[in-house]
Predicted model as a PDB file, atoms N, CA, C, CB and O in Angstrom, pLDDT in the B-factor column:
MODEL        1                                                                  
ATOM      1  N   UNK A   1    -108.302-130.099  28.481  1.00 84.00           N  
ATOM      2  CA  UNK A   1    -107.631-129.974  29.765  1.00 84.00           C  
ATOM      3  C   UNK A   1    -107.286-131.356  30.316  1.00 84.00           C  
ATOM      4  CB  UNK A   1    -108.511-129.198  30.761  1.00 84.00           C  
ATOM      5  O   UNK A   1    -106.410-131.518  31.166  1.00 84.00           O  
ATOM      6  N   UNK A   2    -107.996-132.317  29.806  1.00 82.00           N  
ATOM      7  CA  UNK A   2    -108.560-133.548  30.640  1.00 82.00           C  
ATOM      8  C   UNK A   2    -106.450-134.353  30.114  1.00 82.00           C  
ATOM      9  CB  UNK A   2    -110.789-134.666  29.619  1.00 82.00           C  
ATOM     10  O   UNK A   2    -105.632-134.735  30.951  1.00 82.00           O  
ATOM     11  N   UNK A   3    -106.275-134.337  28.835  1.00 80.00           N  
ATOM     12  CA  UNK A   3    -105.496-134.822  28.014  1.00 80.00           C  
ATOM     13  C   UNK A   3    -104.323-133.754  28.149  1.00 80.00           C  
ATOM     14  CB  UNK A   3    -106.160-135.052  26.659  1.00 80.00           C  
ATOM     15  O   UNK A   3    -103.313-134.052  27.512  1.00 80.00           O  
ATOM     16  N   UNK A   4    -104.284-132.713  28.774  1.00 82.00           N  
ATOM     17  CA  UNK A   4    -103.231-132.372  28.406  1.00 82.00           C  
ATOM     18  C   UNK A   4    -102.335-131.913  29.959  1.00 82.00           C  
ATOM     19  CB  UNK A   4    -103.523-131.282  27.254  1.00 82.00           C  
ATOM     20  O   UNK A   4    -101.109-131.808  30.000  1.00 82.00           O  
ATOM     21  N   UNK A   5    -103.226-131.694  31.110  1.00 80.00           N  
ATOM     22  CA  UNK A   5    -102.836-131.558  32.195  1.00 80.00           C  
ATOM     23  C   UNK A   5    -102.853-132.465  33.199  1.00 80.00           C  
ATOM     24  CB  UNK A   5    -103.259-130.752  32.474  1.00 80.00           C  
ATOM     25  O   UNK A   5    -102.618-132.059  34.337  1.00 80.00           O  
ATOM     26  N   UNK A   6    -103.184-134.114  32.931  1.00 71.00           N  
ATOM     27  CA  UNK A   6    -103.879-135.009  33.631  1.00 71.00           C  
ATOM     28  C   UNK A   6    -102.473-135.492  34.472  1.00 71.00           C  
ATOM     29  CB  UNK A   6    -104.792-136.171  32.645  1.00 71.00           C  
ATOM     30  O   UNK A   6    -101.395-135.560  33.882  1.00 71.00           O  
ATOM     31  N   UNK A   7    -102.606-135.799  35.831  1.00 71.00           N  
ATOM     32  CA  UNK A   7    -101.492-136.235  36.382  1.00 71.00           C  
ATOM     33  C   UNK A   7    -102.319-137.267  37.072  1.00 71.00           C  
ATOM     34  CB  UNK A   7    -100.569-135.211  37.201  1.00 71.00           C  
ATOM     35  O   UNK A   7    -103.168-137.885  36.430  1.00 71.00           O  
ATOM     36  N   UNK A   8    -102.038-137.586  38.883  1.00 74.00           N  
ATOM     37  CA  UNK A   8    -102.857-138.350  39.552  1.00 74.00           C  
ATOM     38  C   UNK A   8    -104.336-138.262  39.390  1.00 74.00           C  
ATOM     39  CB  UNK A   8    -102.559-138.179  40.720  1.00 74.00           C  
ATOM     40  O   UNK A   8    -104.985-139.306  39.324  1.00 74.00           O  
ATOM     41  N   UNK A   9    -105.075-136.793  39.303  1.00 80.00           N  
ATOM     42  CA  UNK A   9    -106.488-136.388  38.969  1.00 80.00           C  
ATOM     43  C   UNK A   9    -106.608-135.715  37.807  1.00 80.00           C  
ATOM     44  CB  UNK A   9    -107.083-135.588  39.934  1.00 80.00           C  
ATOM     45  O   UNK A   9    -105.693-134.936  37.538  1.00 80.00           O  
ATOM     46  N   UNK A  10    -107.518-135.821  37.040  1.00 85.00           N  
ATOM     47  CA  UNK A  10    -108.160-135.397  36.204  1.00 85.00           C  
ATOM     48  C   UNK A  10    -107.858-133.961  35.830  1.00 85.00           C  
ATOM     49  CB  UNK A  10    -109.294-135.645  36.544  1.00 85.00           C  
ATOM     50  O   UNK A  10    -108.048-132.977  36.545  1.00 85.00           O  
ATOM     51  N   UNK A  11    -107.314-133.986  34.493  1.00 85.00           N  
ATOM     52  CA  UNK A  11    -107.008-132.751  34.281  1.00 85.00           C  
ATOM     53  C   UNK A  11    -107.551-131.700  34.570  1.00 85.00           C  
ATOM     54  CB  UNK A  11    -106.879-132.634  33.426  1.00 85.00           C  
ATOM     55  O   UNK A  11    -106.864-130.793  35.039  1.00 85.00           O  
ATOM     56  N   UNK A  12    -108.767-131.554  34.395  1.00 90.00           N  
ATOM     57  CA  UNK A  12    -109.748-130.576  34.744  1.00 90.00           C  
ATOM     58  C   UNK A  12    -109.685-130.031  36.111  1.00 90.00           C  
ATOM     59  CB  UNK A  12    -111.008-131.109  34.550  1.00 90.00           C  
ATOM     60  O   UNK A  12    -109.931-128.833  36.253  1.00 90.00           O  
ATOM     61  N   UNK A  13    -109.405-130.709  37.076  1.00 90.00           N  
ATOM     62  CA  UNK A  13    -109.251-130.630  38.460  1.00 90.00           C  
ATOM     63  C   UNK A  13    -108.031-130.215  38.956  1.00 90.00           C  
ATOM     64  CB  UNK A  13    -109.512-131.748  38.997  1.00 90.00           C  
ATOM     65  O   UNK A  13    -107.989-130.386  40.174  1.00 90.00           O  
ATOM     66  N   UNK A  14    -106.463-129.474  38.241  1.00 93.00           N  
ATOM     67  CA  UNK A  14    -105.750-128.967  38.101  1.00 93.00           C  
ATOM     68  C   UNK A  14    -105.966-127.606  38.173  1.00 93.00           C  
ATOM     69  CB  UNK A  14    -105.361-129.403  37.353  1.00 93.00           C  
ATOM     70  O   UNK A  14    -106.966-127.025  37.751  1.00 93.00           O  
ATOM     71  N   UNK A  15    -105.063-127.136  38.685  1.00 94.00           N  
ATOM     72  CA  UNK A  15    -105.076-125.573  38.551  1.00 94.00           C  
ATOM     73  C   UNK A  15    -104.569-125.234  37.358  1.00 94.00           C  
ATOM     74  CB  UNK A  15    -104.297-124.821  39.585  1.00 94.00           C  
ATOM     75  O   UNK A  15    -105.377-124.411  36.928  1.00 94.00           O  
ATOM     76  N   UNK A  16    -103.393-125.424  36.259  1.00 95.00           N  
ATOM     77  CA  UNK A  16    -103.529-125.520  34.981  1.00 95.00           C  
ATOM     78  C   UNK A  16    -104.737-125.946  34.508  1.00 95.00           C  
ATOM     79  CB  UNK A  16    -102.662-126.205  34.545  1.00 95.00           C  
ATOM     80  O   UNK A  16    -105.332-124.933  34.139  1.00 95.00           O  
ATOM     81  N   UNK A  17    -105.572-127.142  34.281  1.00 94.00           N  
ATOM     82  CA  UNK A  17    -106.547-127.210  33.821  1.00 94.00           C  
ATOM     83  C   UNK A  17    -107.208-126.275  33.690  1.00 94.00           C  
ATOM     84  CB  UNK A  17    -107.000-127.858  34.188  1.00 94.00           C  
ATOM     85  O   UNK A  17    -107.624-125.831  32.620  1.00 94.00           O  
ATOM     86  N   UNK A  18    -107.496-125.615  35.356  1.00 95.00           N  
ATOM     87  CA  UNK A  18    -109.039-124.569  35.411  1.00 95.00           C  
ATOM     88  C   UNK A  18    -108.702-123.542  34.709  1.00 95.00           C  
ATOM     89  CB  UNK A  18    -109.637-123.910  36.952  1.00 95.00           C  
ATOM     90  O   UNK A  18    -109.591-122.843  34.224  1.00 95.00           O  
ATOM     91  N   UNK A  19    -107.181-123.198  34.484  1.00 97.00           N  
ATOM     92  CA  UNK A  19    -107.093-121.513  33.790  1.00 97.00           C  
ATOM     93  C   UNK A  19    -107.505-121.902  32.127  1.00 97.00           C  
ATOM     94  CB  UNK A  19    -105.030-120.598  33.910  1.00 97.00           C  
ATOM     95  O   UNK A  19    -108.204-121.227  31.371  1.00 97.00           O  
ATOM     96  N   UNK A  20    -106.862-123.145  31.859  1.00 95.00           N  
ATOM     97  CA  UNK A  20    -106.829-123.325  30.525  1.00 95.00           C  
ATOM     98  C   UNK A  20    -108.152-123.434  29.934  1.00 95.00           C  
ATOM     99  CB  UNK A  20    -106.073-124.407  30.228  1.00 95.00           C  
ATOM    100  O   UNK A  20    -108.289-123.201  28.733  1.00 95.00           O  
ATOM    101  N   UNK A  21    -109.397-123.853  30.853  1.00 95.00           N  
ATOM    102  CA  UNK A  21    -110.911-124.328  30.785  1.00 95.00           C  
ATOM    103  C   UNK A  21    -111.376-122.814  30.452  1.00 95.00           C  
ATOM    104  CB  UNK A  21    -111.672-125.140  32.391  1.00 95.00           C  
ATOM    105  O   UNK A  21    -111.799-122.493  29.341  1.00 95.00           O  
ATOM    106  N   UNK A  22    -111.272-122.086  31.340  1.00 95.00           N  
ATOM    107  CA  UNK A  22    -111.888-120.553  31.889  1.00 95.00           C  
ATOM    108  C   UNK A  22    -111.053-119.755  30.530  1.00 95.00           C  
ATOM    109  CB  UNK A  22    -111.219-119.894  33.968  1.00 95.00           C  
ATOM    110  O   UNK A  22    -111.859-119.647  29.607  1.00 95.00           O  
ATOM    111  N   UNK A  23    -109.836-119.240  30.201  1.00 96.00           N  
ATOM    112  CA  UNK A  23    -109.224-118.748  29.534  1.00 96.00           C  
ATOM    113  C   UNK A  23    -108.595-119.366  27.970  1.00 96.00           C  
ATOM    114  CB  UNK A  23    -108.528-118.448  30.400  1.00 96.00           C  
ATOM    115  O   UNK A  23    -108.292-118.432  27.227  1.00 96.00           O  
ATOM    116  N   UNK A  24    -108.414-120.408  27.512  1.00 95.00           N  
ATOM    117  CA  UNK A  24    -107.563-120.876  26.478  1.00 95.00           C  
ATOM    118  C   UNK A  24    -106.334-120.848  26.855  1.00 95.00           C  
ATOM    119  CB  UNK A  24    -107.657-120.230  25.337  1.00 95.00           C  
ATOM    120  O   UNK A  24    -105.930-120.418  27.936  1.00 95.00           O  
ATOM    121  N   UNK A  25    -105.462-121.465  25.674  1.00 95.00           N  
ATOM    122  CA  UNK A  25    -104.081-121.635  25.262  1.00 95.00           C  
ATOM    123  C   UNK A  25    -104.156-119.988  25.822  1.00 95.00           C  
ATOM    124  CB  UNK A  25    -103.595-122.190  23.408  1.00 95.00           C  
ATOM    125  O   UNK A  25    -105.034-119.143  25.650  1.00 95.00           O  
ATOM    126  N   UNK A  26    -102.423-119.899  26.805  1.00 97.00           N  
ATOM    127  CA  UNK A  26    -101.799-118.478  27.483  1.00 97.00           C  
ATOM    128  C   UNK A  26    -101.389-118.155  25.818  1.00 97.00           C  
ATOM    129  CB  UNK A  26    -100.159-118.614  28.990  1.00 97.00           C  
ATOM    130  O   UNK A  26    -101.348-118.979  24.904  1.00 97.00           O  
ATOM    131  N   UNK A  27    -101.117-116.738  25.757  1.00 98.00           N  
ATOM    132  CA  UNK A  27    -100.707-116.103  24.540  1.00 98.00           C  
ATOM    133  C   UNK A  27     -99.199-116.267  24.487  1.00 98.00           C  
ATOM    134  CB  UNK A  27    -101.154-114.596  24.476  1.00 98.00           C  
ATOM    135  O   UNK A  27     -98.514-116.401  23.473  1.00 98.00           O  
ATOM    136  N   UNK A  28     -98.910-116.244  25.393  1.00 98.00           N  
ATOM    137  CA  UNK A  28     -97.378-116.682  25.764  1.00 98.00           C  
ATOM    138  C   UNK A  28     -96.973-117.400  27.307  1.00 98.00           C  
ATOM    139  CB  UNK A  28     -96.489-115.252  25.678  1.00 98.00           C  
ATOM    140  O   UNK A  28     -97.581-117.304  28.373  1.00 98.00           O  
ATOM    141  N   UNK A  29     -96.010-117.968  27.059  1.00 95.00           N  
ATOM    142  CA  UNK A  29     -95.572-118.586  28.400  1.00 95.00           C  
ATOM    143  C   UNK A  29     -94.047-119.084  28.743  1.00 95.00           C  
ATOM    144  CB  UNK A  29     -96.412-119.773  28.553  1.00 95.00           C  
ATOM    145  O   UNK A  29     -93.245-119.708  28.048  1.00 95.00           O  
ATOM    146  N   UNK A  30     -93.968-118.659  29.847  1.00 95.00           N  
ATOM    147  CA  UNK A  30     -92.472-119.075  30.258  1.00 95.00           C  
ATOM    148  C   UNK A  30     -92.165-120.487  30.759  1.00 95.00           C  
ATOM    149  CB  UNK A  30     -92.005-118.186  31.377  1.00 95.00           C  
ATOM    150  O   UNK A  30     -93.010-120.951  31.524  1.00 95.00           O  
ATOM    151  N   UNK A  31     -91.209-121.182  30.495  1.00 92.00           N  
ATOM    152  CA  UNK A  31     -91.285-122.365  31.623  1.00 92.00           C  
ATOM    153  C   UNK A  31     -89.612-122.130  31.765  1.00 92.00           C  
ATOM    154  CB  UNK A  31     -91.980-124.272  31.044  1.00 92.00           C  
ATOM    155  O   UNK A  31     -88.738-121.574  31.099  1.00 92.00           O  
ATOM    156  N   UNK A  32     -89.697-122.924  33.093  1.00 88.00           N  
ATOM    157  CA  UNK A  32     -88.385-122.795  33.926  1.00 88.00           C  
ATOM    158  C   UNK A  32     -88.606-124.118  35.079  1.00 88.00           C  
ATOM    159  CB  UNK A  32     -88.247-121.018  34.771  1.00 88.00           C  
ATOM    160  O   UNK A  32     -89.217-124.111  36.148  1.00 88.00           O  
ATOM    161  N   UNK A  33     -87.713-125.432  34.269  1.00 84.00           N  
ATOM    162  CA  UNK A  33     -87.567-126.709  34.545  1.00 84.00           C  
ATOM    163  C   UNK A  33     -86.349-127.101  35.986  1.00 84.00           C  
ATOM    164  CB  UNK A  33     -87.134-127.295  33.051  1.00 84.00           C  
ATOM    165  O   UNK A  33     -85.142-126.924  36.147  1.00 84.00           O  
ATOM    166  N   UNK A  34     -86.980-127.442  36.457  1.00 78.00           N  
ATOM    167  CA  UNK A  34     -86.293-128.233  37.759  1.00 78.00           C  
ATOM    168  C   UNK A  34     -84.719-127.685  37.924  1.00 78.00           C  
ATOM    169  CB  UNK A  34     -86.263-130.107  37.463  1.00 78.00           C  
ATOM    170  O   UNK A  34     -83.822-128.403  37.481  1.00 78.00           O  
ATOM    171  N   UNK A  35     -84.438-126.609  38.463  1.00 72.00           N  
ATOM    172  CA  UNK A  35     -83.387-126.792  39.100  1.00 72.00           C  
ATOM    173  C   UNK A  35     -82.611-127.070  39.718  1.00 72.00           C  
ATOM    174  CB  UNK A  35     -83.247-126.656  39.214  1.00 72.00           C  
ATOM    175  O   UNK A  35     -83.210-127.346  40.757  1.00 72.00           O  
ATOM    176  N   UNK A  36     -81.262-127.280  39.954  1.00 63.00           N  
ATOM    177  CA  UNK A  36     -80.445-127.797  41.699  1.00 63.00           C  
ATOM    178  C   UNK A  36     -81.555-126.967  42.580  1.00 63.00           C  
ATOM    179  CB  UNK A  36     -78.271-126.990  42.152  1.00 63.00           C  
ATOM    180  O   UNK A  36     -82.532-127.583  43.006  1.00 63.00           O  
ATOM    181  N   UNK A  37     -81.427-125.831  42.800  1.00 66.00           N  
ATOM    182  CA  UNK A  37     -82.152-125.614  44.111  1.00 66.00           C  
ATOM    183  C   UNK A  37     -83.529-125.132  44.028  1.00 66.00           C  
ATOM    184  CB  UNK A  37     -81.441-124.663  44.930  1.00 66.00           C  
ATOM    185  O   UNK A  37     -84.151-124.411  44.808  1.00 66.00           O  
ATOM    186  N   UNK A  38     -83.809-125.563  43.153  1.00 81.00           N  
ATOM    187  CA  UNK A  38     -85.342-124.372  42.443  1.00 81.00           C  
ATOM    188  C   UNK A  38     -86.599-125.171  41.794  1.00 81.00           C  
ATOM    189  CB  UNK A  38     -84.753-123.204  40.805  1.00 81.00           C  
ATOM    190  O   UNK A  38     -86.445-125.704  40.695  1.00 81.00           O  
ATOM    191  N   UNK A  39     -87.850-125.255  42.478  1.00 89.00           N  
ATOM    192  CA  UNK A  39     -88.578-126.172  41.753  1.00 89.00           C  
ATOM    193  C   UNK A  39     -89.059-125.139  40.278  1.00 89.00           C  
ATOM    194  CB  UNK A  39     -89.955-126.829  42.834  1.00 89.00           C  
ATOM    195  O   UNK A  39     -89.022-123.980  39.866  1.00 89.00           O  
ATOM    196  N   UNK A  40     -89.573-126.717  39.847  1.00 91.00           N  
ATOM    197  CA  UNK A  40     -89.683-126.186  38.035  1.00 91.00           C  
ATOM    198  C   UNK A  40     -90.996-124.909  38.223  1.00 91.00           C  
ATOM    199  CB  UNK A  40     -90.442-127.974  36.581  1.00 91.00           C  
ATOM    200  O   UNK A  40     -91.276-124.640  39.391  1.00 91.00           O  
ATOM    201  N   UNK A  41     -91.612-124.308  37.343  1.00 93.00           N  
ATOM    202  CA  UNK A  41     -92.319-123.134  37.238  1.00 93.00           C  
ATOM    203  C   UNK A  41     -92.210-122.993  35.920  1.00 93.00           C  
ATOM    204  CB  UNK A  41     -91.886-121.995  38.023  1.00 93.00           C  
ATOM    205  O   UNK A  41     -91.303-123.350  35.168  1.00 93.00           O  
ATOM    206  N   UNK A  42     -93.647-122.201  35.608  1.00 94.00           N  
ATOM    207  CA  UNK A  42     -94.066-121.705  34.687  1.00 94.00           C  
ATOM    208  C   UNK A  42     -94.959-120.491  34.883  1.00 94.00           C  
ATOM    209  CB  UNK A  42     -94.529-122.607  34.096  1.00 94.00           C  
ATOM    210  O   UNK A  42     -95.617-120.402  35.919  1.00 94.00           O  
ATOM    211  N   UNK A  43     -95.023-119.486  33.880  1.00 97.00           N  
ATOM    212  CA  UNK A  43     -95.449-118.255  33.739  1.00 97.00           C  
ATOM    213  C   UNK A  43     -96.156-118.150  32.702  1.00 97.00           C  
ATOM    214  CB  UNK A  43     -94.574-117.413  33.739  1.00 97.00           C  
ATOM    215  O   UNK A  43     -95.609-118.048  31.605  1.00 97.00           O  
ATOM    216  N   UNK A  44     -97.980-118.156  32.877  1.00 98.00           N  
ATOM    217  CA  UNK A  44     -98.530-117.874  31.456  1.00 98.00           C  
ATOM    218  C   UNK A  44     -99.468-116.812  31.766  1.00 98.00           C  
ATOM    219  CB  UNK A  44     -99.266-119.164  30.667  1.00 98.00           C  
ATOM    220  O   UNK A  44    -100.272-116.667  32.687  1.00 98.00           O  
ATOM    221  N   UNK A  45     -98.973-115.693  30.164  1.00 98.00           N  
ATOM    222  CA  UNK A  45     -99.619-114.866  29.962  1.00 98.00           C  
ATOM    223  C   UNK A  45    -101.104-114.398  29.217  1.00 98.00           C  
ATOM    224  CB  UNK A  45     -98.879-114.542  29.711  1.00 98.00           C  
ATOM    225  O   UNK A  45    -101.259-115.082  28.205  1.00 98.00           O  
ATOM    226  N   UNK A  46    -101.733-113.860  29.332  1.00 98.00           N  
ATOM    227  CA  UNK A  46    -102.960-113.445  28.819  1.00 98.00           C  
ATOM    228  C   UNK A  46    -102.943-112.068  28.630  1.00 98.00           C  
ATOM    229  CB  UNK A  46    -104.032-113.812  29.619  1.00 98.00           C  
ATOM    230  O   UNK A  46    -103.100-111.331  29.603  1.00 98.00           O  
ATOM    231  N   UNK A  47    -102.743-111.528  27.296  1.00 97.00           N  
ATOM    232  CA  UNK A  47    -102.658-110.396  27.178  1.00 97.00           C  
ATOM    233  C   UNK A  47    -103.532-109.672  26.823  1.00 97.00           C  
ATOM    234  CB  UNK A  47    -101.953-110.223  26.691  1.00 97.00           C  
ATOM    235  O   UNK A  47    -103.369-108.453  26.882  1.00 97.00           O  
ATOM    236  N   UNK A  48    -104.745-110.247  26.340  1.00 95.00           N  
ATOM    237  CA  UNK A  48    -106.078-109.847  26.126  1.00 95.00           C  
ATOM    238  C   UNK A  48    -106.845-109.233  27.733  1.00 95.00           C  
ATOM    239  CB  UNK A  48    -106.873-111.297  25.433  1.00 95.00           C  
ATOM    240  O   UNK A  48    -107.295-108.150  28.107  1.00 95.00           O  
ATOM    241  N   UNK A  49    -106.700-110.417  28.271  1.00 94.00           N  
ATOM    242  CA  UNK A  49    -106.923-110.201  29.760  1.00 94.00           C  
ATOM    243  C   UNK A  49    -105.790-109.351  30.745  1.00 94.00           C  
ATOM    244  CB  UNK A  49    -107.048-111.648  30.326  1.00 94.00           C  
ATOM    245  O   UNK A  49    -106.111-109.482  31.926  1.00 94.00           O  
ATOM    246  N   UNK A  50    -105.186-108.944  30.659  1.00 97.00           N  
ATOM    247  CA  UNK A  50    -103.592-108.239  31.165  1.00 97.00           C  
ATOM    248  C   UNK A  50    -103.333-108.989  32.412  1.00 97.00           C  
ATOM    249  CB  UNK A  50    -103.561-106.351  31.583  1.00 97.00           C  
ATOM    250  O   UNK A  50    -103.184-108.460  33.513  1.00 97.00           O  
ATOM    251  N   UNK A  51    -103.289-110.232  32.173  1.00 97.00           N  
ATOM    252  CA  UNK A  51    -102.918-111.114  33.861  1.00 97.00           C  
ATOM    253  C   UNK A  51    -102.183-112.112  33.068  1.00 97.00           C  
ATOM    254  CB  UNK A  51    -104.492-111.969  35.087  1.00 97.00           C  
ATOM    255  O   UNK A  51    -102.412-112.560  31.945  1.00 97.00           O  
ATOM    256  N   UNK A  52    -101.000-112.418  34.140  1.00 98.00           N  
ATOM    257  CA  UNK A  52    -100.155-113.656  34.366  1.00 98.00           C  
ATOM    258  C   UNK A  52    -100.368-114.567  35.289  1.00 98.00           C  
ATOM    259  CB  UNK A  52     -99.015-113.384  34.599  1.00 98.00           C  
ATOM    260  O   UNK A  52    -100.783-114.220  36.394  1.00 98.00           O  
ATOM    261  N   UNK A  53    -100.105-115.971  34.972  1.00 98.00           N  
ATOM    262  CA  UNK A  53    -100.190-116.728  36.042  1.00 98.00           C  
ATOM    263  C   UNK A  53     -99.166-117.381  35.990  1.00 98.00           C  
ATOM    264  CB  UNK A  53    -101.222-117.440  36.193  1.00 98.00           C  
ATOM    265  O   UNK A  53     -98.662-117.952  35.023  1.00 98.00           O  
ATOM    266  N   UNK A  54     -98.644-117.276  37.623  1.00 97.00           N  
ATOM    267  CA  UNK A  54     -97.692-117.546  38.001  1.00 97.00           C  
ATOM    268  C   UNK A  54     -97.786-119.515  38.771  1.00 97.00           C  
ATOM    269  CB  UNK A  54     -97.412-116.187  38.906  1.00 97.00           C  
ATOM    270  O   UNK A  54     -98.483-119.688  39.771  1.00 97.00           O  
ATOM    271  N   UNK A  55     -97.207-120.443  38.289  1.00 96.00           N  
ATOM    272  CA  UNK A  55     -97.629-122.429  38.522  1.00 96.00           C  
ATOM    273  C   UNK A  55     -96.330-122.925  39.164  1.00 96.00           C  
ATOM    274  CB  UNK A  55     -97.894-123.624  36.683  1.00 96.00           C  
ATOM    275  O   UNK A  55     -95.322-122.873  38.460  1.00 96.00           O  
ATOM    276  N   UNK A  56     -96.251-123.283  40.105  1.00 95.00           N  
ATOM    277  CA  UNK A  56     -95.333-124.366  40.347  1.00 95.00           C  
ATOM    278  C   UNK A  56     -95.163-125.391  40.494  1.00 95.00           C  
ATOM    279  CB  UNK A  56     -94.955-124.372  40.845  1.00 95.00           C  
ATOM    280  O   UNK A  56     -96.298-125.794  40.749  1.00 95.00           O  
ATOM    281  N   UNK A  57     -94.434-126.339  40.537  1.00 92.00           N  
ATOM    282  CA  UNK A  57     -94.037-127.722  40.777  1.00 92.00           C  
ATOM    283  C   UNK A  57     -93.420-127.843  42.247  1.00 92.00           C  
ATOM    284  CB  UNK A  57     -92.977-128.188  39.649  1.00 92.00           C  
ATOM    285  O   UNK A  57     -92.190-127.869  42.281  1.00 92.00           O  
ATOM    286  N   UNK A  58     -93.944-127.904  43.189  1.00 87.00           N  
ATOM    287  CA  UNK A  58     -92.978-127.765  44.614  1.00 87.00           C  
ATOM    288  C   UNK A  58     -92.567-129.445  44.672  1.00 87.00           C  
ATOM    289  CB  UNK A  58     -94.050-127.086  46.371  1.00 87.00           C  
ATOM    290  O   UNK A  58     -91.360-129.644  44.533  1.00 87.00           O  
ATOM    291  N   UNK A  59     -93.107-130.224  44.791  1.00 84.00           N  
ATOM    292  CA  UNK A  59     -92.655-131.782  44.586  1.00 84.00           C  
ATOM    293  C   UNK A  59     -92.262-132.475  43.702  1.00 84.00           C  
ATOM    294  CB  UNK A  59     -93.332-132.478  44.774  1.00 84.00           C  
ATOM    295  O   UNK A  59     -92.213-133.704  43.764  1.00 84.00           O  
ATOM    296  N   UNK A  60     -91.956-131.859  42.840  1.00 81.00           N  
ATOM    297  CA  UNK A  60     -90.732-132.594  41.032  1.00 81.00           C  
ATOM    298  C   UNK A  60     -91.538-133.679  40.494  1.00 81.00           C  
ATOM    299  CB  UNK A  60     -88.687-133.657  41.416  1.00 81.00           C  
ATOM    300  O   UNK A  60     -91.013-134.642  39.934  1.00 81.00           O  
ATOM    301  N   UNK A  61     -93.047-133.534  40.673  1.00 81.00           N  
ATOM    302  CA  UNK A  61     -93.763-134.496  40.402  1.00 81.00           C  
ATOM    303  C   UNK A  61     -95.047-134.312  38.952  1.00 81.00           C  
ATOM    304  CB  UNK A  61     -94.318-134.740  41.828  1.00 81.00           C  
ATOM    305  O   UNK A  61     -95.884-135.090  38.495  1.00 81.00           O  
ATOM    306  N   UNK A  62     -94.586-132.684  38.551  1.00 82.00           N  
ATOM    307  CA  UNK A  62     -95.313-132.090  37.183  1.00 82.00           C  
ATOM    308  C   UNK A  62     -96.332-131.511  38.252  1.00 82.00           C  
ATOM    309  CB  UNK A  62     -96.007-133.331  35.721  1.00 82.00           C  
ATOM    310  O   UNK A  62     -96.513-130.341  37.916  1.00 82.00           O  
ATOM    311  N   UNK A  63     -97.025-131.769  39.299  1.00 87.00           N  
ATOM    312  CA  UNK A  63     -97.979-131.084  39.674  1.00 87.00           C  
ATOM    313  C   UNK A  63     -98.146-129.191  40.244  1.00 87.00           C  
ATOM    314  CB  UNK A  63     -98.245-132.000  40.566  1.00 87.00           C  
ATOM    315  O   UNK A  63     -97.951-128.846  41.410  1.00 87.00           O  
ATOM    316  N   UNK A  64     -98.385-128.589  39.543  1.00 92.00           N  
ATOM    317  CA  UNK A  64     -98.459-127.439  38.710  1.00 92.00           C  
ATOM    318  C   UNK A  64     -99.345-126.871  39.861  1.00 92.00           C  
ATOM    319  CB  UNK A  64     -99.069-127.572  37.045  1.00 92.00           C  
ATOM    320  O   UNK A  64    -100.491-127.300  39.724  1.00 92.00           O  
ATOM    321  N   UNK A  65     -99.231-126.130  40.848  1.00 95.00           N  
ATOM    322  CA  UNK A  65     -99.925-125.338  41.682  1.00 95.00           C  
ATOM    323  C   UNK A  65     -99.785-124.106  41.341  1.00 95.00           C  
ATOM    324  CB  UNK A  65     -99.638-125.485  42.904  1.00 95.00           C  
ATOM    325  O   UNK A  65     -98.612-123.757  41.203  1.00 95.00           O  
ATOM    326  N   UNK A  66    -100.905-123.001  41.081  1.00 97.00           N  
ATOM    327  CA  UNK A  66    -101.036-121.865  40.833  1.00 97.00           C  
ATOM    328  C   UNK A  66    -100.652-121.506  42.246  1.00 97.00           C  
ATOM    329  CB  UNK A  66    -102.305-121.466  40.210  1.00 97.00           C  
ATOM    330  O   UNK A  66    -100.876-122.163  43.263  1.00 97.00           O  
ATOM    331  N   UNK A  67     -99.954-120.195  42.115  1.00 97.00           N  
ATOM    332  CA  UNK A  67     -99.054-119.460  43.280  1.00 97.00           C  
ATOM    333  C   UNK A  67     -99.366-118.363  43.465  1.00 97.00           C  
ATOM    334  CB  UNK A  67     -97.708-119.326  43.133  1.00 97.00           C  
ATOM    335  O   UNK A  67     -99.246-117.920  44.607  1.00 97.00           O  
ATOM    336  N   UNK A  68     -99.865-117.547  42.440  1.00 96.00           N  
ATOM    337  CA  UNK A  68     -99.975-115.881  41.943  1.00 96.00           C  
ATOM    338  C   UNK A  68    -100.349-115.843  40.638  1.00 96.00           C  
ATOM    339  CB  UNK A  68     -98.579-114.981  42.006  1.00 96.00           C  
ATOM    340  O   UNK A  68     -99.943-116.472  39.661  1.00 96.00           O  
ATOM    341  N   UNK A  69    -101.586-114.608  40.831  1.00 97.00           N  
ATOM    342  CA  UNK A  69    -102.262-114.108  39.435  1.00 97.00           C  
ATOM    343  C   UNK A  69    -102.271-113.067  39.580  1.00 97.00           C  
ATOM    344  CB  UNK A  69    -103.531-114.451  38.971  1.00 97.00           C  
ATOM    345  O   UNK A  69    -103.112-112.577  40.334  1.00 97.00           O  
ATOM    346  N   UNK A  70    -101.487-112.400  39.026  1.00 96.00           N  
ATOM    347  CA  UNK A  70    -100.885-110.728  38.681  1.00 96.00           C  
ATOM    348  C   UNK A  70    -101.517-110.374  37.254  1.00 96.00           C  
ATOM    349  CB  UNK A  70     -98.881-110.596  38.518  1.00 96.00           C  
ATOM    350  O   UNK A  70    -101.621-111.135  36.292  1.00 96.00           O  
ATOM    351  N   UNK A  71    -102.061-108.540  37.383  1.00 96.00           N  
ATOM    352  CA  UNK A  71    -102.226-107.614  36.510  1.00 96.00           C  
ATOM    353  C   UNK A  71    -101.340-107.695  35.719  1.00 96.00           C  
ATOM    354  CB  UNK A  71    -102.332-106.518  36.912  1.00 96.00           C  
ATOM    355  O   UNK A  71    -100.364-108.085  36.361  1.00 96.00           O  
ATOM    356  N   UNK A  72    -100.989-107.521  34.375  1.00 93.00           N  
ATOM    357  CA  UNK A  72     -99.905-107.082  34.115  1.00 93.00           C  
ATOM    358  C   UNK A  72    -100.385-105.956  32.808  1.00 93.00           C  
ATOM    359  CB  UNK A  72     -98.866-108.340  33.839  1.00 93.00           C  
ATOM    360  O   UNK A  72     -99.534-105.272  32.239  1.00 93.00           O  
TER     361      UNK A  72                                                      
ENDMDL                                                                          
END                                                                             
């Protein structure tokens, strides 16, 4: 987590980090990069677990805030 989500703090201390710590690599995942009007986002799934998590970028700065964790 430490190496792969690390921005200003410690990967681990990420909300990517903590899912990736608690859960593993998502079984699948969406990403959807910086738009004109749209910050970047990503969507990772766990299908073992039947939940998505829904991450954003609100400041174009990679920092990845979990938004929503949906059943699926």
């Amino acid at each position: 987590a430490n190496a792969q989500f690390r921005s200003i703090i410690d990967g681990w201390q990420t909300d990517m980090g903590r899912v990736y710590i608690q859960h593993g690599a998502p079984d699948d995942l969406e990403s959807h990069p910086l738009g004109a009007s749209l910050n970047a986002w990503e969507v990772w799934y766990y299908y073992g677990h039947h939940t998505k998590y829904i991450f954003v970028d609100r400041d174009g700065f990679g920092e990845y805030k979990l938004v929503e964790t949906t059943r699926i």
